[in-house]
VEXFI-114254 format. One record per residue: residue in three letters; x negated, y negated, z negated of N, C-alpha, C in turn. Coordinates in steps of 0.2 Angstrom, whole numbers, plus 5000, padded with zeros to 4 digits. Each point is the difference from the previous one (the first is absolute). Layout:
% residues N
alaXYZXYZXYZ ...
This chain:
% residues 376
unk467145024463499350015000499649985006 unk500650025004499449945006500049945002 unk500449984997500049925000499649984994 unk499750064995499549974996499250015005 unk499950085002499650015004499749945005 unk500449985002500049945006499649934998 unk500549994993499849924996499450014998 unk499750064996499550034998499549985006 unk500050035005499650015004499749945004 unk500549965002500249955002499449944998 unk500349984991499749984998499050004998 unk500050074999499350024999499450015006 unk500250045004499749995006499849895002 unk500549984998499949935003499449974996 unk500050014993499849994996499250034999 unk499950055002499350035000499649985007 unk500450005006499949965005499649924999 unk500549984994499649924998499349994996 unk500050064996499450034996499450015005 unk500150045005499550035005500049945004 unk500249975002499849925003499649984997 unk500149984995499549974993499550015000 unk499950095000499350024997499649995007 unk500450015007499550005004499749915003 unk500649974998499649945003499549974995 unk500050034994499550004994499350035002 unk500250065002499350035003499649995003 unk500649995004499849985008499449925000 unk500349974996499549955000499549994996 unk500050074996499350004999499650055005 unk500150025002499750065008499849955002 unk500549935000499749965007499249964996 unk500449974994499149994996499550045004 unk500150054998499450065002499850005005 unk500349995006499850005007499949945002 unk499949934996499949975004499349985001 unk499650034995499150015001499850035006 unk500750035004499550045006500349975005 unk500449955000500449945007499250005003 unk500149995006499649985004499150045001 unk500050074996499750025002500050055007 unk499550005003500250055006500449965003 unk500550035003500750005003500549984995 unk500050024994500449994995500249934998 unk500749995003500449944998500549994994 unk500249955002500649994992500850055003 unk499950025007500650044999499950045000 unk499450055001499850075000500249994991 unk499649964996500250024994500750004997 unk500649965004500850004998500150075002 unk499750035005500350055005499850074996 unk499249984996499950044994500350014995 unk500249954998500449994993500950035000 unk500149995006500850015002499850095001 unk499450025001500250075001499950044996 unk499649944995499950054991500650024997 unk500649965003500749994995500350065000 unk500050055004500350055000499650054992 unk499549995000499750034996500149974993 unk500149954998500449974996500750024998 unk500550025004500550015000500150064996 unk499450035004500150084996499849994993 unk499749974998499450004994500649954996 unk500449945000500349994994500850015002 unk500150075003500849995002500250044992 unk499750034997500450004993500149964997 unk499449984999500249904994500449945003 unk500050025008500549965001500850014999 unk499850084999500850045000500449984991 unk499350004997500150004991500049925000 unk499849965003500249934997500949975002 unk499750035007500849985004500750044997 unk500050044998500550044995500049974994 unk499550004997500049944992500549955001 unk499649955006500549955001500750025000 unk500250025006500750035002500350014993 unk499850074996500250024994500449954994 unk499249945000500049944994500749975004 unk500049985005500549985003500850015000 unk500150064996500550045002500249994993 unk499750024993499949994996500249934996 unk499749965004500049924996500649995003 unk500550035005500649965002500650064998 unk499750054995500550054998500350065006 unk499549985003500550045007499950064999 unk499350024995499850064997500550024997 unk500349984995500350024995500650015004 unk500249965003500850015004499850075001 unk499550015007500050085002500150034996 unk499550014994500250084995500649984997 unk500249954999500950024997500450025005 unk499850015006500350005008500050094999 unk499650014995499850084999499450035005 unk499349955001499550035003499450004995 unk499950065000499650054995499449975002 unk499450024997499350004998499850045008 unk500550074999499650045007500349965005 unk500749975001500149995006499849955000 unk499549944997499649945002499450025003 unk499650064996499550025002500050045010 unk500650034999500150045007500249955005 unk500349914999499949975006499449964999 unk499650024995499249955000499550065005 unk500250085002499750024999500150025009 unk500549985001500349995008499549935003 unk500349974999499349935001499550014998 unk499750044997499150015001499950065001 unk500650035005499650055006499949965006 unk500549945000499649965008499250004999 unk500249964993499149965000499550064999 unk500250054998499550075003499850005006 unk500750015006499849995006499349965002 unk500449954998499649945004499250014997 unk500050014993499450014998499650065002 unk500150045004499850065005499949955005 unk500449985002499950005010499549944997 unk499949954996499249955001499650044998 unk499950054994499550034998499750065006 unk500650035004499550045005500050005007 unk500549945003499949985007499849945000 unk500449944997499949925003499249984996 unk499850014994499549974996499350045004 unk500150074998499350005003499849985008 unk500649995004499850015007499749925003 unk500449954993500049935003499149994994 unk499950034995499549984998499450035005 unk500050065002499550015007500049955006 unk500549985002500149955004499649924998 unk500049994993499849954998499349994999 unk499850074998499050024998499949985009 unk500350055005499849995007499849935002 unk500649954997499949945006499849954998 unk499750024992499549974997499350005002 unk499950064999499150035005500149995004 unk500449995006500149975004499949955002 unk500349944997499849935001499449984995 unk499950044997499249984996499350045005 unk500250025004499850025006499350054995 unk500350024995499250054996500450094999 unk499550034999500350084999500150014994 unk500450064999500150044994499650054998 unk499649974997499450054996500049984994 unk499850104995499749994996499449974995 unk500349984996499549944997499450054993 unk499450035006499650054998499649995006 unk499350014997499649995007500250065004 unk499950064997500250065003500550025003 unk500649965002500449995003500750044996 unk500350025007500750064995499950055000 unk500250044995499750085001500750035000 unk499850065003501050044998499750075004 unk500450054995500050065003500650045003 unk499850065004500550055002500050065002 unk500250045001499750095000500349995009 unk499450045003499950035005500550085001 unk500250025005500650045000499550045007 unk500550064998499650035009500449985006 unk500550004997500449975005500749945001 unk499349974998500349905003500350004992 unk500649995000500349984993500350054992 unk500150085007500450044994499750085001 unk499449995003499550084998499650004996 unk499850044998499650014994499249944997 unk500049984995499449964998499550045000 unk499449965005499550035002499449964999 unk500249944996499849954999500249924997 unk499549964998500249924998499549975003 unk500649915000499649975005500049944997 unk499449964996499949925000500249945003 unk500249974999500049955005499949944997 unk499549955004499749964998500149915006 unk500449954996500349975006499849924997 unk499749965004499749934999500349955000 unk500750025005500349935002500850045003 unk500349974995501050045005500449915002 unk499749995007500449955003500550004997 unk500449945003500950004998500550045007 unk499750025004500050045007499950074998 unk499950024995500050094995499250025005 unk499549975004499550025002499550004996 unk499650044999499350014995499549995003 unk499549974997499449985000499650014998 unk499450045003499450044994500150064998 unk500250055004500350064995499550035000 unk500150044994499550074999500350074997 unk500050055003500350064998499350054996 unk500350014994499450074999500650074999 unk500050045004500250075001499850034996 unk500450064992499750044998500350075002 unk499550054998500550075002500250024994 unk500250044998500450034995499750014996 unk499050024999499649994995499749945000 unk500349955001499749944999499449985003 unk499850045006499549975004500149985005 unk499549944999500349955006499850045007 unk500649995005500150025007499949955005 unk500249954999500149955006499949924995 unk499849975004499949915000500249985005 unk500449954999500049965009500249904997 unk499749985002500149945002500249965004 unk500649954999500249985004500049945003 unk500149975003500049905001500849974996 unk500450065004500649964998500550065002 unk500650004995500450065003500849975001 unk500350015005500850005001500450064999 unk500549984996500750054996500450015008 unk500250065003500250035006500850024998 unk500150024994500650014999499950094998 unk500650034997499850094998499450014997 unk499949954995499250024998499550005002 unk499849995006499550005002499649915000 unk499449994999499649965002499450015005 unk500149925003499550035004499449955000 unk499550035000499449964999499549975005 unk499749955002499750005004499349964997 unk499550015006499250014998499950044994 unk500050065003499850054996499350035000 unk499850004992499550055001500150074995 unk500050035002500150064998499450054997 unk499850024992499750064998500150064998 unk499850055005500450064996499450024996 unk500150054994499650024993500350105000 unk499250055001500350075001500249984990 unk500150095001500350024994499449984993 unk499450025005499649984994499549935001 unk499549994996499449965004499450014996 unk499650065002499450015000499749975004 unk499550044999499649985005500050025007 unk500250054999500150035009500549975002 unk500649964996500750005004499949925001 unk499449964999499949935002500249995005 unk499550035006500250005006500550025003 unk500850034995500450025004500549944998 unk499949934997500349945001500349965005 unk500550005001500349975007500249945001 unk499549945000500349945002500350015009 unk500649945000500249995008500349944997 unk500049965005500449935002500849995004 unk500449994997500849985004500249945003 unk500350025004500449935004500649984995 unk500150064996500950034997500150064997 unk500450004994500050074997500849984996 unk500350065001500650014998499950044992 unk500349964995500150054993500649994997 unk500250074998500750024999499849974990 unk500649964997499750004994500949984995 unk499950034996500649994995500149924997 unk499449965002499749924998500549975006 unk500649954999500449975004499749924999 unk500149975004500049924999500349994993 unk500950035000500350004994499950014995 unk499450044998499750034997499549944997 unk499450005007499449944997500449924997 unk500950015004500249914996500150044992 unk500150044998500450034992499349974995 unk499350025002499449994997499949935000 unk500549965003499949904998500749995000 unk500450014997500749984997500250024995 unk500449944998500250044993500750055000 unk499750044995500450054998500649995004 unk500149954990500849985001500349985003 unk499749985008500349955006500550065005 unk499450074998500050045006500950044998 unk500250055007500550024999499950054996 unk500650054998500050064997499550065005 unk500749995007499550065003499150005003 unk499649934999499450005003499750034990 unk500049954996500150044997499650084998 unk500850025000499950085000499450035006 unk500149975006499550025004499550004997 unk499749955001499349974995499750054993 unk500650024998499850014993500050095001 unk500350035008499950074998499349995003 unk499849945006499150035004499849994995 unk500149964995499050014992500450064995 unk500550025002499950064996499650075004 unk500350015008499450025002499550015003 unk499849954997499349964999499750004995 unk500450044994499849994994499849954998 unk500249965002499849924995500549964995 unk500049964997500349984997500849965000 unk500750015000500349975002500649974995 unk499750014993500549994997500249914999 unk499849975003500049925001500749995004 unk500050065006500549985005500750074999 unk499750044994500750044998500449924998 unk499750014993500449944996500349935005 unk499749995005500449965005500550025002 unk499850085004500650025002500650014995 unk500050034995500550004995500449954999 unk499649925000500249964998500449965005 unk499850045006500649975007500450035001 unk500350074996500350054999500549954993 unk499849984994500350004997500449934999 unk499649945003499949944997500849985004 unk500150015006500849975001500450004995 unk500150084993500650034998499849944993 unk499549975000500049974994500549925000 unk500349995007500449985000500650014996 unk500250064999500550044998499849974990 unk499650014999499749984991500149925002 unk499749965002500249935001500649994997 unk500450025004500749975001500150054992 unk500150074999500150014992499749974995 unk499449954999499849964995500649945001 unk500049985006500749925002500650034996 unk500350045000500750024998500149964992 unk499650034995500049984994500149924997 unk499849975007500049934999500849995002 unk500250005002500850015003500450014991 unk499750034997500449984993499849974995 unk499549975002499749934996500649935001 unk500249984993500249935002499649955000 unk500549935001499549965002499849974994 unk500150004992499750024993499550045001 unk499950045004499350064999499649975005 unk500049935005499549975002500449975005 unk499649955003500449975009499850055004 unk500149965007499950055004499350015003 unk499849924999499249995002499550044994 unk500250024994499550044997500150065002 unk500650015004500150075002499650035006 unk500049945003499650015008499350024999 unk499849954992499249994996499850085000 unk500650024996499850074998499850045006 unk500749995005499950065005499349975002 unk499649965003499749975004499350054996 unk499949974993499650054995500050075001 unk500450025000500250094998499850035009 unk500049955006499950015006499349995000 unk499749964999499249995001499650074995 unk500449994993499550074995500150065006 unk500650045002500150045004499650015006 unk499849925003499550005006499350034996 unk499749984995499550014997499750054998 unk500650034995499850084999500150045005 unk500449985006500050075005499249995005 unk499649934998499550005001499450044999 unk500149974993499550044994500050095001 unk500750025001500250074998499550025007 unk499949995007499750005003499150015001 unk499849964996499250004997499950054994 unk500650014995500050054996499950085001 unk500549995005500150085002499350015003 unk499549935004499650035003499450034997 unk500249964993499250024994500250044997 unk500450024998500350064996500250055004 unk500050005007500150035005500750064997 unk500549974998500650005000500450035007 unk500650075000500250005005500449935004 unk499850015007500149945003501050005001 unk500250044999501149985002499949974991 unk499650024994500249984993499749934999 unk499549995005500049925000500249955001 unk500550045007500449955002500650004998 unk500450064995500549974998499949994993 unk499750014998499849974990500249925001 unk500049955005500049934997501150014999 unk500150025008500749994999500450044997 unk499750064997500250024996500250014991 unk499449924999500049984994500549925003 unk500049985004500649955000500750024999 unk499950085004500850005001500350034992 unk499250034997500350004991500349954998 unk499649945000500249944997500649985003 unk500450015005500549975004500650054996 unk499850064996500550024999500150014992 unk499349964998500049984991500449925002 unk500249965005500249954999500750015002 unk500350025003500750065002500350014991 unk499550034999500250044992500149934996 unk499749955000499649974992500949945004 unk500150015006500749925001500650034999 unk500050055001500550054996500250034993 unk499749994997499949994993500249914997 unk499849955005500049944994500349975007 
């Protein structure tokens, strides 16, 4: 059994490793198509755009390690198959479960590994990549609205975890590639919604602990009411500096221009508990996170659709229709677990049933074809 474990493993890993090559030098050059419209703007050279493309890769990685996992075991499979070696094994006496149980050893690595790019190496090197792009394009990260970025956050009595005594707007013009803000605008409301404070600011720097600090500040306080009496009790004053405590992180304002899908699990989560209290909208980045939660174990259904083909002879097709098929059955899989994503949004569908309805309709099918090679 472990001298099958081994040859198993051996094989397939080498094998999906050559699929994953494939897809990305495939990619890869078309990323570079894409960036070569921006060579030589700014700062922006032909290696900044390699240095872009090389750092996209990791996000790739994550996004076709199932289909690379399902083509690369087809082949392996078809392979084993066409030279009988299949057949020796089960007359060897290896069962259906124990082929299954060393396919299912080999795609807990690719689980692994399909974690560690989806929530440490992809999102950190795709941040790295937006950076040293704005960067040598020497322009900033702004919302594409004249009104600039808007976001909100509840005001606490005390800094982070006292009581809500309030909400605060924020209004942002310009987010360098340096996390520095340009043009801020704060409106302060109290807890019946009337406005308390304004301030304006030139530009504000992230100090760390939540705090931002602002500088050229103008400041308006608003009493509780505004009659006519309380006109004059209106308090403009001018700042050198002003420090504000805010649940709003740099981290936070990158989530509001990145894609979902790039982001890790745990930002994420963050993200999606401040708009819940915030009461905003957040079901766009549940179904993300779910699907960062679930999308590794579809490895696991991959490689269950591949088994099947392992009793196919080479009378039920070569092996090149077989790689056809897996190549097919891996792109539709990419597709619907696309679609099921825009679905859930318009149906507003619970977001964990979003994201396992695709693999959980493949891993059906992996086990109607389990059934249907067994029978004939």
């Amino acid at each position: 059994m472990k001298i099958l474990q081994k040859y198993f493993g051996t094989e397939i890993i080498r094998s999906v490793l050559f699929v994953m090559l494939a897809l990305l030098a495939l990619f890869s050059f078309f990323d570079l198509m894409g960036e070569l419209p921006s060579v030589n703007k700014g700062g922006y050279r032909l290696q900044h755009a390699l240095w872009y493309v090389f750092l996209g890769l990791p996000g790739y990685v994550y996004e076709f390690m199932p289909i690379a996992v399902l083509i690369g075991t087809i082949y392996v499979l078809a392979q084993f198959a066409s030279n009988s070696e299949f057949t020796i094994m089960r007359a060897a006496s290896m069962s259906n479960v124990m082929a299954a149980g060393i396919l299912f050893k080999i795609g807990f690595v690719f689980v692994l590994l399909t974690f560690l790019f989806g929530e440490i190496i992809a999102p950190n090197s795709s941040k790295m990549a937006e950076a040293m792009k704005l960067t040598a394009l020497g322009a900033a990260e702004t919302q594409q609205f004249r009104t600039g970025l808007w976001t909100k956050d509840l005001i606490r009595q005390d800094g982070l975890k006292g009581e809500v005594i309030g909400s605060r707007f924020l209004n942002v013009q310009e987010i360098l590639p340096n996390r520095q803000l340009n043009q801020v605008k704060l409106y302060e409301f109290d807890k019946n919604f009337h406005l308390a404070r304004e301030v304006t600011a030139a530009n504000a720097a992230y100090q760390g602990n939540n705090v931002w600090r602002l500088f050229d500040v103008n400041q308006t306080s608003f009493p509780m009411t505004l009659s006519a009496e309380d006109i004059a009790n209106v308090k403009s004053q001018k700042l050198p500096s002003l420090d504000v405590v805010s649940e709003v992180t740099p981290d936070i304002l990158a989530v509001l221009f990145a894609d979902p899908d790039r982001m890790s699990a745990i930002d994420l989560a963050a993200f999606t508990r401040h708009l819940a209290e915030n009461k905003q909208d957040n079901e766009r980045y549940q179904i993300a996170f779910w699907k960062k939660i679930t999308y590794p174990f579809a490895t696991f259904v991959m490689m269950a659709l591949a088994l099947p083909f392992a009793y196919l002879h080479v009378r039920s097709g070569g092996i090149s229709f077989k790689i056809f098929s897996g190549i097919m059955i891996g792109m539709v899989f990419y597709l619907i677990n696309s679609l099921f994503s825009h679905l859930g949004m318009l149906n507003t569908w619970p977001p964990v049933v979003t994201a396992l309805v695709p693999s959980l309709l493949f891993m059906g099918l992996a086990i109607m074809g389990l059934r249907y090679v067994e029978r004939h």
